[in-house]
Every structure is written in structure tokens, then in C-alpha cells.
PAGULUM-360683 format. One record per residue: residue number from 1; chain; x, y, z of N, C-alpha, C, CB in turn. Coordinates in pm, 1 decimal, always signed. Glycine has a CB too. Layout:
! residues N
{NUM, A, {X, Y, Z}, {X, Y, Z}, {X, Y, Z}, {X, Y, Z}}
...
//
This chain:
! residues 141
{1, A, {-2018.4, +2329.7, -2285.4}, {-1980.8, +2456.9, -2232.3}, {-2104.3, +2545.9, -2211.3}, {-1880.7, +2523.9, -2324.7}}
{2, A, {-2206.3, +2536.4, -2299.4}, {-2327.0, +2595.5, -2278.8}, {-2403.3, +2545.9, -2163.4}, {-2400.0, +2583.8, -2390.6}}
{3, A, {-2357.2, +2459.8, -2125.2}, {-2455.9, +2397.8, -1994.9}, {-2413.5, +2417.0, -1899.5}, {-2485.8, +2265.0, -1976.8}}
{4, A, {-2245.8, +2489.4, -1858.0}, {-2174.5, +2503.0, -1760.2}, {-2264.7, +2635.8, -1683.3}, {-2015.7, +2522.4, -1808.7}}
{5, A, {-2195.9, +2658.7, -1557.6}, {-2229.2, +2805.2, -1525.9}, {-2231.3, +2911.0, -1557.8}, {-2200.3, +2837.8, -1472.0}}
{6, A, {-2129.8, +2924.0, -1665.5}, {-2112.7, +3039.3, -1714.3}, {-2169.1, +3052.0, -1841.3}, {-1990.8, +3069.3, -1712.5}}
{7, A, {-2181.9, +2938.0, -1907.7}, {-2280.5, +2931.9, -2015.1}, {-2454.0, +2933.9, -2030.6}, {-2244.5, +2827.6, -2060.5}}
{8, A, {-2502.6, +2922.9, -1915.5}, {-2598.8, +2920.7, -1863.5}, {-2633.2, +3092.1, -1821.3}, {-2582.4, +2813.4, -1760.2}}
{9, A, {-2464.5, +3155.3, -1750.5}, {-2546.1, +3240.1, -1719.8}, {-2510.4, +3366.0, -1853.5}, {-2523.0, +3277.4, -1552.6}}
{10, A, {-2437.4, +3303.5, -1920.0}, {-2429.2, +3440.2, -2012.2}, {-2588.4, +3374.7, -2102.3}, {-2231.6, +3463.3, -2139.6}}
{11, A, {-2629.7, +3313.8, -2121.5}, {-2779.2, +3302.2, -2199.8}, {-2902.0, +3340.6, -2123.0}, {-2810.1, +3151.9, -2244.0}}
{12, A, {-2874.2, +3347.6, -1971.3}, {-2965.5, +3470.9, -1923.7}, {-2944.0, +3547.3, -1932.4}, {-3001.6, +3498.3, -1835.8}}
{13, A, {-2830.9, +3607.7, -1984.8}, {-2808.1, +3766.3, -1953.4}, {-2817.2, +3813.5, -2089.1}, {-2656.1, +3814.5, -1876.9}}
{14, A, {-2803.3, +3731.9, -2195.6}, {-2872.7, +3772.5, -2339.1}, {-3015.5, +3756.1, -2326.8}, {-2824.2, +3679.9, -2467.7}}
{15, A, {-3114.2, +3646.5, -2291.4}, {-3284.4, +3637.2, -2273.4}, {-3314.9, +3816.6, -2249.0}, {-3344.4, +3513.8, -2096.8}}
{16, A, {-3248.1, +3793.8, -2095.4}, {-3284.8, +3934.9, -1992.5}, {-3241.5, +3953.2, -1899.9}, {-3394.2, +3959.3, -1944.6}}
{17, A, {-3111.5, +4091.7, -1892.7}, {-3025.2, +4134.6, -1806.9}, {-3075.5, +4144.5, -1645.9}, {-2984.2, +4259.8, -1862.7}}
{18, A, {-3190.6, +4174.8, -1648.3}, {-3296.0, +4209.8, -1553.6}, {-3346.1, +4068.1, -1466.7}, {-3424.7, +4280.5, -1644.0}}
{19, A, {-3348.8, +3976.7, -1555.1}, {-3433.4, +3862.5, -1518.0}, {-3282.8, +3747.1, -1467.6}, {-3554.2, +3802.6, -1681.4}}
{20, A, {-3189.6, +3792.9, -1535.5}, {-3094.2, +3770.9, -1501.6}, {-3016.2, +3749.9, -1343.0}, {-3066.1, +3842.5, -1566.4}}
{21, A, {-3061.2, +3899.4, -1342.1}, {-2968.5, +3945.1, -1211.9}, {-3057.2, +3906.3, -1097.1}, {-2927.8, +4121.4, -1202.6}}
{22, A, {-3156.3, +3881.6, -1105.0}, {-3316.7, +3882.8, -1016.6}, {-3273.8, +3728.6, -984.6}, {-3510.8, +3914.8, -1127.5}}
{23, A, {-3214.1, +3666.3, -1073.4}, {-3178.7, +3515.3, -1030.9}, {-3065.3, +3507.8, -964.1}, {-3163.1, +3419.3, -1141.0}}
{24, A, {-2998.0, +3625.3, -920.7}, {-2855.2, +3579.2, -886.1}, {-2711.3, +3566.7, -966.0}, {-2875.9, +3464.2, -851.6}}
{25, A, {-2765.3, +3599.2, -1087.7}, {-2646.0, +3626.9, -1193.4}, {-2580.9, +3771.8, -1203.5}, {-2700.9, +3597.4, -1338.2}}
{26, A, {-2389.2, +3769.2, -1170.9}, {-2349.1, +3945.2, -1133.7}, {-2346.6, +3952.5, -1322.5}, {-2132.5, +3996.6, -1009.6}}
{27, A, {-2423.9, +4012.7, -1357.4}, {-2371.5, +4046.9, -1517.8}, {-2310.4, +4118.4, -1535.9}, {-2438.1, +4079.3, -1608.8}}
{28, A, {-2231.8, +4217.2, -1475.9}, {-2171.7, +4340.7, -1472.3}, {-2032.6, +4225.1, -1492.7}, {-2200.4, +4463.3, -1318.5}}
{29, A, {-1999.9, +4144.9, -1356.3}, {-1884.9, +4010.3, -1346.1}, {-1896.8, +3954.4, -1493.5}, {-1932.1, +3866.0, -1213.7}}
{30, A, {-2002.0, +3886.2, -1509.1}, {-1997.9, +3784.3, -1595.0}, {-1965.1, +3868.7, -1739.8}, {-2141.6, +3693.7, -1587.0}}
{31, A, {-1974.6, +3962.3, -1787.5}, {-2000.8, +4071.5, -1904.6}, {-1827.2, +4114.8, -1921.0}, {-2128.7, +4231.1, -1845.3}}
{32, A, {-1768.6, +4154.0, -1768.1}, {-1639.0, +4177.0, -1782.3}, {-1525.1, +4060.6, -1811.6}, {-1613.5, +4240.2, -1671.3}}
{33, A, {-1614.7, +3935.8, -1780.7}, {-1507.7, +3818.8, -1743.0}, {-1525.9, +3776.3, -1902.4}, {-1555.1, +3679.8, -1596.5}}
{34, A, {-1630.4, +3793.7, -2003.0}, {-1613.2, +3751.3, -2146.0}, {-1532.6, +3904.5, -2246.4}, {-1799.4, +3701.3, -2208.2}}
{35, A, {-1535.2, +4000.2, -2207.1}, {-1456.3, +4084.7, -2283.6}, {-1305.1, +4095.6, -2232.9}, {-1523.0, +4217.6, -2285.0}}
{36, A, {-1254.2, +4037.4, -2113.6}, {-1120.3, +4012.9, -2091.0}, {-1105.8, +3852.3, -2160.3}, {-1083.2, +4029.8, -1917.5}}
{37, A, {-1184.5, +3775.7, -2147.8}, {-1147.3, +3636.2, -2220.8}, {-1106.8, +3683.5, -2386.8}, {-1303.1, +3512.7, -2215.6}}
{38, A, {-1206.2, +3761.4, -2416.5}, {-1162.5, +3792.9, -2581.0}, {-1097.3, +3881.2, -2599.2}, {-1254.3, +3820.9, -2675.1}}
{39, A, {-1091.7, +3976.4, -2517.8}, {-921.1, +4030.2, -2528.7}, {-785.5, +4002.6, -2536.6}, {-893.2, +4076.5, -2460.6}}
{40, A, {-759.8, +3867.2, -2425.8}, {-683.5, +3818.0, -2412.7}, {-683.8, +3700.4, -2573.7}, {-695.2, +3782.1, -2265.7}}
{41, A, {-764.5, +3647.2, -2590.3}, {-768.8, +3592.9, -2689.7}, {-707.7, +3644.0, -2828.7}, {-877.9, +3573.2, -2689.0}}
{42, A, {-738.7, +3796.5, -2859.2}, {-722.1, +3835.0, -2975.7}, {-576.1, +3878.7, -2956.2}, {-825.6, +3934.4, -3023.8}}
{43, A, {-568.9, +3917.2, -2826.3}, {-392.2, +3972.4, -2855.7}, {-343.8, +3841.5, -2869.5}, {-291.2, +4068.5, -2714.7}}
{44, A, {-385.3, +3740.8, -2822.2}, {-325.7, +3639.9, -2841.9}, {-288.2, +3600.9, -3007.3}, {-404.9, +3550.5, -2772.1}}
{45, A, {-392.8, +3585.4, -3089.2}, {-399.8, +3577.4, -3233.4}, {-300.6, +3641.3, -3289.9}, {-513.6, +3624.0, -3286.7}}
{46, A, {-311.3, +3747.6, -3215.9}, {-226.5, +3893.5, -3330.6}, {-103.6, +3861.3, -3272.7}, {-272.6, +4104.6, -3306.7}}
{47, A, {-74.3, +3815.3, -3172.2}, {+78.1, +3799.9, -3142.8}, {+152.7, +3619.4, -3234.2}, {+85.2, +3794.7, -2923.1}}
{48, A, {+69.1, +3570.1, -3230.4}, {+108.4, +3464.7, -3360.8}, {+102.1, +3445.4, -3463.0}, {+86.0, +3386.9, -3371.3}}
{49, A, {+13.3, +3606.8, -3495.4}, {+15.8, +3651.2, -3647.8}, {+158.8, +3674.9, -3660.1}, {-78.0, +3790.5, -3691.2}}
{50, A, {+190.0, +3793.0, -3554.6}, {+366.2, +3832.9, -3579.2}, {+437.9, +3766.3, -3604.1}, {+442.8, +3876.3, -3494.5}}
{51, A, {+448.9, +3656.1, -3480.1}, {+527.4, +3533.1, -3515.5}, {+534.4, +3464.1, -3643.6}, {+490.8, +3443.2, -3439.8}}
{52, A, {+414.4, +3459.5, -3697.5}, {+454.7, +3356.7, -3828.0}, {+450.1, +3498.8, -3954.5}, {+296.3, +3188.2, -3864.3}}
{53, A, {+465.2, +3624.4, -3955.0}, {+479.3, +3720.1, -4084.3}, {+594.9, +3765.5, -4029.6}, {+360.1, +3841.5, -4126.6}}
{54, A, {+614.4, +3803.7, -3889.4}, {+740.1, +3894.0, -3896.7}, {+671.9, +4046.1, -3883.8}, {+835.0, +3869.6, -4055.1}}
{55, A, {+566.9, +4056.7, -3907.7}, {+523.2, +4176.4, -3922.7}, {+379.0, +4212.1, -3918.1}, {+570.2, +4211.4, -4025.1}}
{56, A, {+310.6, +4334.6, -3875.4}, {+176.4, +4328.3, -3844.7}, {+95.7, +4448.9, -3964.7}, {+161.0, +4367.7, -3665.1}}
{57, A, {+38.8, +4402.2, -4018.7}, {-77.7, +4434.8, -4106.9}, {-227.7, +4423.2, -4128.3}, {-52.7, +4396.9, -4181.9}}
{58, A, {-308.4, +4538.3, -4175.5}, {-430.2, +4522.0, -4185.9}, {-432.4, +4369.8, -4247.8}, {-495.0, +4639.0, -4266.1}}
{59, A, {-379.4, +4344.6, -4339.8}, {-382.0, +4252.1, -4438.9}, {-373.8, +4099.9, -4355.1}, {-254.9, +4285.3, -4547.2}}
{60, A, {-283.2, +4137.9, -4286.2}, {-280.4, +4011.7, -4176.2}, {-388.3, +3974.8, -4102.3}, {-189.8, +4030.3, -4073.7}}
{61, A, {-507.2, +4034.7, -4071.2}, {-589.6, +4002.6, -4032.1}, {-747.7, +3981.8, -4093.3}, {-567.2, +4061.1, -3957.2}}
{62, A, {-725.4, +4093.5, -4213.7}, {-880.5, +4052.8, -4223.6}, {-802.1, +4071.6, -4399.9}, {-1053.8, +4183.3, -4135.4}}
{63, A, {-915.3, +3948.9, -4503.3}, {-884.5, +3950.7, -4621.8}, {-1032.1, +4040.2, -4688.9}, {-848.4, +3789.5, -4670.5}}
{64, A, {-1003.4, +4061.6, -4812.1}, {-1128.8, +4091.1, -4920.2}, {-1209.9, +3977.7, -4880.4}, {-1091.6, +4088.9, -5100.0}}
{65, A, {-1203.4, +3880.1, -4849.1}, {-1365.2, +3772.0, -4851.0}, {-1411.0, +3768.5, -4725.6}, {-1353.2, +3593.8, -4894.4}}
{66, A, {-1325.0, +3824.0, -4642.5}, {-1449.4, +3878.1, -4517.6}, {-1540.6, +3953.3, -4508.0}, {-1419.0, +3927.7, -4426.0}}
{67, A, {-1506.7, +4040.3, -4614.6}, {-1592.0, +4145.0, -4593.0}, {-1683.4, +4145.1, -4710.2}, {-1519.5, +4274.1, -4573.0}}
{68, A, {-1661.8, +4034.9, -4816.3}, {-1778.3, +3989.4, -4924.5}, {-1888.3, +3950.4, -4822.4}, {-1733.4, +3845.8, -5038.5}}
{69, A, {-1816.3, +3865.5, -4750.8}, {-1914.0, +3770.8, -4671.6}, {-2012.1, +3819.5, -4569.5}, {-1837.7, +3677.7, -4600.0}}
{70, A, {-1942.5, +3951.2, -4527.4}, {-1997.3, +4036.1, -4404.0}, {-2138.9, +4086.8, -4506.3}, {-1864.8, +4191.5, -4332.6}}
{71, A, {-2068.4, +4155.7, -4690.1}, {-2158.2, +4274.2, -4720.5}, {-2292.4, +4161.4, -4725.0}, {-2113.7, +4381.1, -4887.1}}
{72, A, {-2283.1, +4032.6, -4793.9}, {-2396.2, +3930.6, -4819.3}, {-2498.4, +3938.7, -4731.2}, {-2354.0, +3795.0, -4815.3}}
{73, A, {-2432.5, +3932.2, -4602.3}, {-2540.0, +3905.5, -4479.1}, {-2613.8, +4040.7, -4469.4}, {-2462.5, +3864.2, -4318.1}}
{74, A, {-2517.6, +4127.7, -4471.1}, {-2605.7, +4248.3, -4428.8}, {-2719.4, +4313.2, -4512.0}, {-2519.9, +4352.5, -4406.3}}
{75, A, {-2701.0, +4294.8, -4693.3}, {-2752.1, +4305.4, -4767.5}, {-2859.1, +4141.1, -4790.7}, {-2650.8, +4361.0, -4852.7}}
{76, A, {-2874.0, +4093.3, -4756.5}, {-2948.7, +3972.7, -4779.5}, {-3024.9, +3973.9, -4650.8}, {-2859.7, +3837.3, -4808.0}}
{77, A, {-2973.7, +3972.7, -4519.9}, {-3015.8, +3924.7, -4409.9}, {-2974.8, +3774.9, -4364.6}, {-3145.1, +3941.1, -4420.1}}
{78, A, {-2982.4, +3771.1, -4243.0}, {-3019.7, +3619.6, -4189.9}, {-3125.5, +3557.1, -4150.7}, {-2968.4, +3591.5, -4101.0}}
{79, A, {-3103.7, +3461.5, -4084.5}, {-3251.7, +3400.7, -4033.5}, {-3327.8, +3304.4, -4129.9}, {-3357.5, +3523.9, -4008.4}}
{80, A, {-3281.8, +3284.7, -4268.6}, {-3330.3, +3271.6, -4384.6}, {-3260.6, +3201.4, -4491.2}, {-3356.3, +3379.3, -4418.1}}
{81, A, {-3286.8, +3113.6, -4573.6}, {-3268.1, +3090.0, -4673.1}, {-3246.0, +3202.9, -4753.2}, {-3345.9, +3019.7, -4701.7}}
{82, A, {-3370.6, +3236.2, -4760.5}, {-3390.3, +3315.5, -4898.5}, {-3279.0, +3477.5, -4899.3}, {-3591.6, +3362.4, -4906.3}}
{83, A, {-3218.4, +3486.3, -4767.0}, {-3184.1, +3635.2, -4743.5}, {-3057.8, +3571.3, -4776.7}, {-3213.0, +3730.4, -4589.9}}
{84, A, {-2956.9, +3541.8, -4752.1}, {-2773.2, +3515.7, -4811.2}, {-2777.6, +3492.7, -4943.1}, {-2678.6, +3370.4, -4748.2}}
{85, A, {-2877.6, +3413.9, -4981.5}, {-2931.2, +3367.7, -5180.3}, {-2940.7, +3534.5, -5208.6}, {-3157.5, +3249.1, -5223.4}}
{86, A, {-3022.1, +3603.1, -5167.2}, {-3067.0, +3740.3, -5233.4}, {-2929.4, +3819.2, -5211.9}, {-3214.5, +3823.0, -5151.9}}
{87, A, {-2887.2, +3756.6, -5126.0}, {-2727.9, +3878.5, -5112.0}, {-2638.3, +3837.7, -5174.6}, {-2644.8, +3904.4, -4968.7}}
{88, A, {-2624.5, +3669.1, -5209.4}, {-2502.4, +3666.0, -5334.1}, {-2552.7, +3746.5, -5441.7}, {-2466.4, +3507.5, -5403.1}}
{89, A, {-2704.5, +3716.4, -5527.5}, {-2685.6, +3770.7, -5595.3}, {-2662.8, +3912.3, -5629.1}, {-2732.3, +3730.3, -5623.9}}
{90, A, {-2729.5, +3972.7, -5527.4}, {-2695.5, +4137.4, -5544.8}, {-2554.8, +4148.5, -5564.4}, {-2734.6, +4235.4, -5411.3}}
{91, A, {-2499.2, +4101.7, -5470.7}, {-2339.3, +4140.2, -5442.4}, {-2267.2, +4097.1, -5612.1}, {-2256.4, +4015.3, -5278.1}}
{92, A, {-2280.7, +3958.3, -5650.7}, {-2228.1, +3928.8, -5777.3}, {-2260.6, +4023.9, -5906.8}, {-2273.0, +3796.8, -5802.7}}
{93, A, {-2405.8, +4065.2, -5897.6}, {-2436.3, +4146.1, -6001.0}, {-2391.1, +4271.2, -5986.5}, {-2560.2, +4149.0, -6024.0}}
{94, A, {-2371.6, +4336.3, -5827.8}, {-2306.7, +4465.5, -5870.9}, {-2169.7, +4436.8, -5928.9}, {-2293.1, +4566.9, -5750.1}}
{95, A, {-2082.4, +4361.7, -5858.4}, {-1954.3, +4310.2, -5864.1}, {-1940.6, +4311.3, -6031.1}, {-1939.1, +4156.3, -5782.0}}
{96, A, {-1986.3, +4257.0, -6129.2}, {-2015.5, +4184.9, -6218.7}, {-1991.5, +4372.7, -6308.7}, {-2180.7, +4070.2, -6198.9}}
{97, A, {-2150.7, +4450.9, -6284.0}, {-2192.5, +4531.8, -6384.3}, {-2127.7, +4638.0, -6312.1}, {-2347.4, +4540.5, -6423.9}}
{98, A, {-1991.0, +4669.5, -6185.2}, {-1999.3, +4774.1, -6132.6}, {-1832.2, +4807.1, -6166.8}, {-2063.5, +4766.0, -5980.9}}
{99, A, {-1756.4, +4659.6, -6153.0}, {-1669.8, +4661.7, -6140.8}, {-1530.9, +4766.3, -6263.5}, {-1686.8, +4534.5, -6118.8}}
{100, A, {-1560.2, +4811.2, -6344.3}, {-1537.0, +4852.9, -6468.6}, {-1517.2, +5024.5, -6394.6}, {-1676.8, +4808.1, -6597.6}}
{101, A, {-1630.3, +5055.5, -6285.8}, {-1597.1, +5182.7, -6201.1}, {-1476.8, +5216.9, -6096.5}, {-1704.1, +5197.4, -6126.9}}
{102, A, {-1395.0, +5122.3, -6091.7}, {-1247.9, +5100.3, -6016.4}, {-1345.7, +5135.0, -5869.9}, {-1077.3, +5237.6, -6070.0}}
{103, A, {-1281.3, +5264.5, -5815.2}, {-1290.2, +5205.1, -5663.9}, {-1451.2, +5275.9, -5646.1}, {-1139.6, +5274.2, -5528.3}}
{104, A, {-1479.8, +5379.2, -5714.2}, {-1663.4, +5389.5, -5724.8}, {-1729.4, +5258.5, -5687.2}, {-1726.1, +5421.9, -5895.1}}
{105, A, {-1694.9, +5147.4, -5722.9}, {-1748.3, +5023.8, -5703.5}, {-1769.0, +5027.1, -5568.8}, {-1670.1, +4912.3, -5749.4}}
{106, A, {-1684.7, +5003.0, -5464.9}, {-1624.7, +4984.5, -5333.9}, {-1709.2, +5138.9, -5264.5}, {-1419.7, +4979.3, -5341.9}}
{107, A, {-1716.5, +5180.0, -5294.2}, {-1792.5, +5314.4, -5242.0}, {-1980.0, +5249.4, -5316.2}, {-1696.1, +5515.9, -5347.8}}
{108, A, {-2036.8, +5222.4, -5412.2}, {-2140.3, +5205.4, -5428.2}, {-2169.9, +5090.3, -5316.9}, {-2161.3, +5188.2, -5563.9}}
{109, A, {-2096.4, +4988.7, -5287.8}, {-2096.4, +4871.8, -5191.5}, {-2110.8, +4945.2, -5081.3}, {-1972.3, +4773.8, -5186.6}}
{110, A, {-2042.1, +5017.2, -5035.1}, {-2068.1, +5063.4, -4910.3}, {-2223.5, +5165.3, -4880.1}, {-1932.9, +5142.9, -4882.1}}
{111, A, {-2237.7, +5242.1, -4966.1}, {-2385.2, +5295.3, -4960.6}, {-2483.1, +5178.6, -4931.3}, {-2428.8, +5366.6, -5104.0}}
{112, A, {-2503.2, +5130.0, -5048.2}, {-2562.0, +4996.9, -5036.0}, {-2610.8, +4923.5, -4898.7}, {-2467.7, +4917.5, -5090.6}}
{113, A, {-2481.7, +4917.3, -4868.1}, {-2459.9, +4820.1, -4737.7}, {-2545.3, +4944.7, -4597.7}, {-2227.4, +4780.4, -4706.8}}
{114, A, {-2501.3, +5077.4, -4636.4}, {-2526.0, +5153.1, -4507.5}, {-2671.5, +5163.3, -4512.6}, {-2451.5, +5300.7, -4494.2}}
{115, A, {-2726.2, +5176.5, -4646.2}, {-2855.9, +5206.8, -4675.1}, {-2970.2, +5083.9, -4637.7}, {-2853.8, +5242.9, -4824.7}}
{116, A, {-2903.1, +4951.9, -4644.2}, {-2996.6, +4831.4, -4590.5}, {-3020.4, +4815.3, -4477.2}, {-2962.4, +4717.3, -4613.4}}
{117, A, {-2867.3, +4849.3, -4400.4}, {-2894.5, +4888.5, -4229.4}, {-3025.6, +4960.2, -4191.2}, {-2776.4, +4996.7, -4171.7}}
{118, A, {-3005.0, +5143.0, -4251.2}, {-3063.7, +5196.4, -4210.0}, {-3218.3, +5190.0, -4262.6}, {-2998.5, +5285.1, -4208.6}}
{119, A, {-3261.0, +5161.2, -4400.1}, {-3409.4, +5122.1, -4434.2}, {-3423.0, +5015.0, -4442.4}, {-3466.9, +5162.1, -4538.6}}
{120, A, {-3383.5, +4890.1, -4441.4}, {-3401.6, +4745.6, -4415.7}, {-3545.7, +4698.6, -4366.9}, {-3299.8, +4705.3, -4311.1}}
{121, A, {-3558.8, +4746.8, -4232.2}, {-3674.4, +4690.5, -4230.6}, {-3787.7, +4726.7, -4212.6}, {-3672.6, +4627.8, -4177.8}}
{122, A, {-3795.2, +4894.9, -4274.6}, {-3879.8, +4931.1, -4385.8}, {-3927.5, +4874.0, -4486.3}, {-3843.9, +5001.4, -4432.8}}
{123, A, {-3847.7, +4845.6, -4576.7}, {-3857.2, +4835.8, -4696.8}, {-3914.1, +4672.8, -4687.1}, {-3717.1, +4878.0, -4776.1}}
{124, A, {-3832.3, +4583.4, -4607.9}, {-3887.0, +4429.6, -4560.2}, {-4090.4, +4420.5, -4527.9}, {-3781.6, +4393.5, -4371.2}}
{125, A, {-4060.2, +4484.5, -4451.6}, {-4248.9, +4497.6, -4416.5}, {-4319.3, +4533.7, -4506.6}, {-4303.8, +4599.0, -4313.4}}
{126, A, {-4298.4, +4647.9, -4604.8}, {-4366.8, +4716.9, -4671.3}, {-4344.6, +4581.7, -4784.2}, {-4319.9, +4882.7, -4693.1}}
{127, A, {-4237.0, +4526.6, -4826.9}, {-4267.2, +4459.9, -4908.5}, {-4361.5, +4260.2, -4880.6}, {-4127.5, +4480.3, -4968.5}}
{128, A, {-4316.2, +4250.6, -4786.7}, {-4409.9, +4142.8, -4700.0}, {-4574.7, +4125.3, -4755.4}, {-4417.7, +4204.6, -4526.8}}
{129, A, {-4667.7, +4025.4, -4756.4}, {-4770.4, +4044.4, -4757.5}, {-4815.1, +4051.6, -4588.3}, {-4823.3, +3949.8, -4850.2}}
{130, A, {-4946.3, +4129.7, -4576.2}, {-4983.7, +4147.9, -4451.8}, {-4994.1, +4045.6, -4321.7}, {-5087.2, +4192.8, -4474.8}}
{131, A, {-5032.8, +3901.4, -4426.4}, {-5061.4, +3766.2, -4361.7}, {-4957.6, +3716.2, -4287.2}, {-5094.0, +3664.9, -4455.4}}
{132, A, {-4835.9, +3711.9, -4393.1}, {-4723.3, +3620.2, -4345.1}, {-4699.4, +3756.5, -4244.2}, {-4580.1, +3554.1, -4474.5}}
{133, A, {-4655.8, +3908.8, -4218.1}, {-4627.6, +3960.6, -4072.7}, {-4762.4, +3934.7, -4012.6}, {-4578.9, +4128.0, -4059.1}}
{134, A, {-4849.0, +3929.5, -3942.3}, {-4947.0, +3865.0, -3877.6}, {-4935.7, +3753.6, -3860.6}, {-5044.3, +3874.6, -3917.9}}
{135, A, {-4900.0, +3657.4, -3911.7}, {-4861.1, +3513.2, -3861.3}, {-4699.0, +3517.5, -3814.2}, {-4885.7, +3392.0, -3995.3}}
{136, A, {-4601.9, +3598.4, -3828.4}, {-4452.9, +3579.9, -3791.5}, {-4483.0, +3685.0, -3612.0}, {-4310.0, +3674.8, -3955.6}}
{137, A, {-4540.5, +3752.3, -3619.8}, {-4600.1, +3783.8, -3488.4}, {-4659.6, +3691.6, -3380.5}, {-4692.2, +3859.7, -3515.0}}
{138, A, {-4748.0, +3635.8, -3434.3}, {-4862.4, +3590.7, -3328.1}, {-4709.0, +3459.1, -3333.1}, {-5093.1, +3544.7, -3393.1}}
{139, A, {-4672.3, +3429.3, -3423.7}, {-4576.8, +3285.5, -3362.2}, {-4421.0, +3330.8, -3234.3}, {-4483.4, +3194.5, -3552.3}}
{140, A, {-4445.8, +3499.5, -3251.2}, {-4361.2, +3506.6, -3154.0}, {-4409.5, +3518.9, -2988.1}, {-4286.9, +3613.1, -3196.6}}
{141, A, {-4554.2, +3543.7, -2987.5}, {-4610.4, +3593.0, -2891.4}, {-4632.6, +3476.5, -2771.7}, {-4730.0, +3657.1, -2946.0}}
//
């Protein structure tokens, strides 16, 4: 499917929208034709959620371990070994030493989580040695 036309051209239009269109790709088309595919898709889901509960709920769609799984990545990172390892453990140890705070917990998780977004990769560089960013550069260049 990635090799088809449309798979081909939605991976130019992630490379470069620009470099994209310069080839002949409508991305404006191609951009609308994947958010009606997953539209149609999800009502689709949610309408055989109904079918098999009878009834429609947050609960029906997303559980507590999605969003363990979401906080891991975001607090760990990807790209990496070492970043989902660093996010179980954070996540287990707050879980672990936090949980005793009822829903304070669930609110410290969420700071957490907003705060890695927003200083993340601050705090990543600054803690980096100089070498390894100088070599993760020049290997992108």
C-alpha cells in the first residue's frame, strides 16, 4: 500500500508539502481524501461499538492503559530504547509512591506529562554531552 499512488504520494507530502506539489501531487486532494477515509472509519468503529454494548461511552472507547501507554511515550520519548525504559519507570514509581494521593495522583501525572512537552527538549540537550549532539547533527545533515 505504501508503494501505491497514494502511498507514495502521502510520503511526499509528509518529506515536503512544497516539493510535493512541484511534482504534481494535489495535497490539498490527497490530505482531504485521508481525513474522510478516517472519518468514515471511526464512525464506523463507534457504530459497532453500539452494536455490540447497546450503548455509547467514554469507557467504550478508550481504557486506563491507553493512556498509561500514551503518558510513557510522552514522558520517556521515542526514537529510543532508552526513552519508553525511562518512562515505565517514572510512570511505575510515581504510580507506586503517588498513588495513596487518590486523584492528586492523576493531576501530578498530568503536570508531569504537560511539563515534558513543554521543557523536554530543553532539559534533553542540556543534559546530553556536547559530542553525542554534534555527532546526532552532522548524521542528519
Amino acid at each position: 500500500m505504501l508503494r501505491s499512488r497514494y502511498g507514495l504520494a502521502l510520503s511526499a507530502i509528509c518529506d515536503s508539502e512544497a516539493t510535493a506539489e512541484s511534482a504534481g501531487v494535489d495535497s490539498f486532494r490527497t490530505k482531504l481524501g485521508v481525513y474522510v477515509l478516517v472519518a468514515a472509519a471511526t464512525g464506523t468503529i463507534g457504530a459497532l461499538i453500539y452494536l455490540q454494548n447497546a450503548r455509547i461511552s467514554p469507557e467504550a472507547a478508550f481504557s486506563v492503559l491507553d493512556w498509561n501507554v500514551m503518558f510513557i511515550v510522552i514522558i520517556g520519548g521515542f526514537g529510543t530504547i532508552e526513552g519508553p525504559t525511562i518512562g515505565v519507570i517514572v510512570f511505575y514509581a510515581m504510580q507506586h509512591y503517588l498513588a495513596d494521593f487518590g486523584t492528586w495522583y492523576l493531576i501530578l501525572l498530568g503536570a508531569l506529562a504537560i511539563a515534558t512537552m513543554l521543557f523536554a527538549p530543553k532539559i534533553c540537550r542540556a543534559a546530553l554531552p556536547r559530542c553525542a549532539i554534534s555527532r546526532a547533527t552532522n548524521a542528519h545533515e
